[in-house]
N, C-alpha and C positions, 0 to 999 in steps of 0.2 A: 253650169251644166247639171241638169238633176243625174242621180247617183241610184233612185230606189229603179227595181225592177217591176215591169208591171204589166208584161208577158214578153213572149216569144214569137218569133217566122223561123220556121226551117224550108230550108234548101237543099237543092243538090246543084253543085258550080263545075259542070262537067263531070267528074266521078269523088267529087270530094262533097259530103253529108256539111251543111253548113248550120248552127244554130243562130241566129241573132236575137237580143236584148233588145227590147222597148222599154222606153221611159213611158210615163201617164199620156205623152202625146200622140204617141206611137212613134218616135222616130229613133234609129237605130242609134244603141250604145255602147254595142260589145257586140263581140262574133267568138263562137268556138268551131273545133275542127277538131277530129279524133285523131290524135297522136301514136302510131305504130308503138317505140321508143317507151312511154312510160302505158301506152294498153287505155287510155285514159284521154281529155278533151285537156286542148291545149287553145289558149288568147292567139289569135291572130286576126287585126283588125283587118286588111288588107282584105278580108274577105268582106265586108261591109263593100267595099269599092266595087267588088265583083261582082255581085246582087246587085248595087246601084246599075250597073253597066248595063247589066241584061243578057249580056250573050252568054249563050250556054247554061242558062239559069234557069232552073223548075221549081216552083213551089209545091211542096212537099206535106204532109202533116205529121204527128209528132210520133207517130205508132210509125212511120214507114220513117222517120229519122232514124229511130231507134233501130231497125231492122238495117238500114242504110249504116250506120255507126258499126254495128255486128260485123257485118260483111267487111266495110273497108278494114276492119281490127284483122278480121281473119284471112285478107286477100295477100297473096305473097304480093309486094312493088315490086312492078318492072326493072327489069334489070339491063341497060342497053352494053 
């Protein structure tokens, strides 16, 4: 499995800002997700599966990631 990075897809998977990794073929290799917890982007592959899926999935571009990343950092989680 190639290892170099050779861009990015961002998403939004419902209300969570998703990045994914491409390899030279474009096919996905990694996913990050902004973490409340350390303020910062955290590995969660499981998000590749949800992008595959479709449901609830926008593609996004990399200035309205960033702006989507801000927000979730600064939105208080729902509390049930």
């Amino acid at each position: 499995m190639e290892q170099e990075i050779h861009g990015y897809r961002y998403f939004m998977v419902g209300r969570f800002p998703v990045k994914i990794h491409l390899n030279k073929r474009g096919q996905y290799m990694d996913a990050h997700v902004p973490d409340r917890d350390t303020r910062g982007l955290k590995r969660d592959l499981k998000y590749i599966d949800f992008v595959m899926d479709g449901q609830y999935v926008t593609e996004i571009d990399e200035d309205q990631y960033d702006t989507e990343v801000e927000d979730f950092l600064n939105r208080e989680p729902k509390r049930f």
